[in-house]
N, C-alpha and C positions, 0 to 999 in steps of 0.2 A: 504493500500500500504506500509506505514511504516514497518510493521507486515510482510512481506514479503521480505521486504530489510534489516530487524536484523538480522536475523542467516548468513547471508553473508557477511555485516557489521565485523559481530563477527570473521566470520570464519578468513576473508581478515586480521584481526588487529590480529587476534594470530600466522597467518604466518608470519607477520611482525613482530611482536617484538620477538617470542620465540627464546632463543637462540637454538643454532645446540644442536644436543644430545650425537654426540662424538668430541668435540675442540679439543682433541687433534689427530683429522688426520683428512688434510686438507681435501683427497680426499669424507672421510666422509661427511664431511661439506656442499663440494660443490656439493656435489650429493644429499644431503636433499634441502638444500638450492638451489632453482629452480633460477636461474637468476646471482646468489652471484660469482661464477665463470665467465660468461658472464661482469660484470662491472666492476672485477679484473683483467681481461685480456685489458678491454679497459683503465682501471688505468695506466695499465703497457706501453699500448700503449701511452698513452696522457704524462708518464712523463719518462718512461723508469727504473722503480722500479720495481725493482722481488717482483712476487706475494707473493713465502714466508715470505718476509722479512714484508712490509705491512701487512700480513693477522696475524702475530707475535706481531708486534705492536698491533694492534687492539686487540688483545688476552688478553692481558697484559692489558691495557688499558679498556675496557669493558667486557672480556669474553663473547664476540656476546650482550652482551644485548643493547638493541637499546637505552632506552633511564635511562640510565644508570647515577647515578649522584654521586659526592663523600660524604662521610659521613659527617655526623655534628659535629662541635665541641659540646662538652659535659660540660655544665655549673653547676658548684660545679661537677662533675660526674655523674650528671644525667638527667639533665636539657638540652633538644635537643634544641643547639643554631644555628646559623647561618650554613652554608656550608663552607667547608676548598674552595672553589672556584666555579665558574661559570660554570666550564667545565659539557660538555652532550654529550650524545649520546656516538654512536660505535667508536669516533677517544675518546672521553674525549678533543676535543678540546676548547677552553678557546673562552667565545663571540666574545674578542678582533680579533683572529688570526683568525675563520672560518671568521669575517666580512674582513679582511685581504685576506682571501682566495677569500670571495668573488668577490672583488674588482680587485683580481689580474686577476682572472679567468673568468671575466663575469655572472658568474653563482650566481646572486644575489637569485635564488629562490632554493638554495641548503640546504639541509634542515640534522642537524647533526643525526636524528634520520632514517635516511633514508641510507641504506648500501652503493647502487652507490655512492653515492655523499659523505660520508665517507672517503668508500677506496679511493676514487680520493681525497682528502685533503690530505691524509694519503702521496699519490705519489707525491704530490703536494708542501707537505713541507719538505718530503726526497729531492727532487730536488733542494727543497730551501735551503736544509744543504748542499749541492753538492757547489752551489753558493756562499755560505755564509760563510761556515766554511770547504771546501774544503774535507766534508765526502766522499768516494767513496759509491758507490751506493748500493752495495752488502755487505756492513760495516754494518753489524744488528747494534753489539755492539754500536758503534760511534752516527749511526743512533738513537738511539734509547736513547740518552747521550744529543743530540739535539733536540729531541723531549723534554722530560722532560726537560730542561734547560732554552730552550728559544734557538736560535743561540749568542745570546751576553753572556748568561750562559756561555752556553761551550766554546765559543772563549776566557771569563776567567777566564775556569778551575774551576770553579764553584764544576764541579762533583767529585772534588780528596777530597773534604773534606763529601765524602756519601761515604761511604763505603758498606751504604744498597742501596747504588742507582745503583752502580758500580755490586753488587751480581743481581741486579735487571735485567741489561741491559744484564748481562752475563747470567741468565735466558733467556730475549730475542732472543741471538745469537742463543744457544742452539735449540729455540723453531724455530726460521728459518729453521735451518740446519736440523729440522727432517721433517719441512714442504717441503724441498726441496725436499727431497730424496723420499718423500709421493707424493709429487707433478709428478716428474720426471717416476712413475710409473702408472699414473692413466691419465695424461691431455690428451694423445692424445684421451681418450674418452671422455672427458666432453665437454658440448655443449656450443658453446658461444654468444647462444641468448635462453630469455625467449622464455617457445611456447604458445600456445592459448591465446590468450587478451594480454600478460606479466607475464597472472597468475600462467603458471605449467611449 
């Protein structure tokens, strides 16, 4: 029986983790990616953050890789030491802030390697920059200033002494604004629910 439930096993965890095969257009994405546009529209619903700007972050942030981790510091230069931080999965969110998220959300069984549940953090703590540090919502740049920072980062100004972080977020804006325009041509046909089981 086992023998029969590996190659499906196999097949289920390379849908889940492979990233897309063209990131840079959304509508690509969302059309390999069966469901990935279905739980970016309910993101959007549950916190009221444009898809592009979320699906940009996330870009930056993992390039779709699901479980996705930051590199290792490097001891004498060669020596794979410890991890620059905790962060995982598709947001790069930090243990701290998804356990954060979870607590604020209910959704204690959200899991960072998991996309729905991702992009909803993702909408979850742009709303929390809205709240917090008075970002507007369509503000990739800002947005995206507050994600990396922390909100007490950016409230002070943390980011005026990056000047790579600053090229960084301005990366991000840009990568919105083409997801937009990619978005604005394609959504009225993409579906916004998984079909057969959740699987296609």
């Amino acid at each position: 029986m086992r023998v029969l439930w590996l190659p499906l096993l196999l097949l289920l965890s390379a849908c889940t983790t492979a990233p897309p095969a063209n990131p840079d257009n959304v509508c690509s994405i969302f059309r390999e990616k069966k469901g990935w546009y279905g739980d970016a529209y309910k993101a959007r619903a549950n916190w009221h953050s444009p898809i592009p700007v979320m699906m940009a972050i996330m870009h930056q942030e993992s390039r779709f890789v699901a479980k996705a981790k930051p590199p290792r510091r490097r001891i004498l230069g060669i020596i794979p030491g410890p991890r620059l931080s905790d962060s995982f999965g598709y947001s790069q969110a930090l243990g701290s802030t998804w356990k954060a998220y979870q607590r604020s959300t209910g959704r204690g069984g959200a899991d960072r390697d998991d996309f729905a549940d991702a992009i909803d953090f993702i909408g979850w703590y742009n709303n929390e920059s809205l709240k917090h540090s008075g970002i507007a919502r369509d503000d990739s740049y800002r947005l995206y200033l507050a994600y990396h920072e922390g909100h007490g980062g950016y409230n002070r100004g943390t980011y005026r002494n990056k000047p790579w972080l600053q090229k960084v977020a301005q990366k991000v804006s840009a990568r919105a604004g083409l997801y937009r325009s990619q978005l604005a041509a394609c959504e009225s046909s993409l579906p916004r629910r998984k079909g057969w089981f959740g699987l296609f």
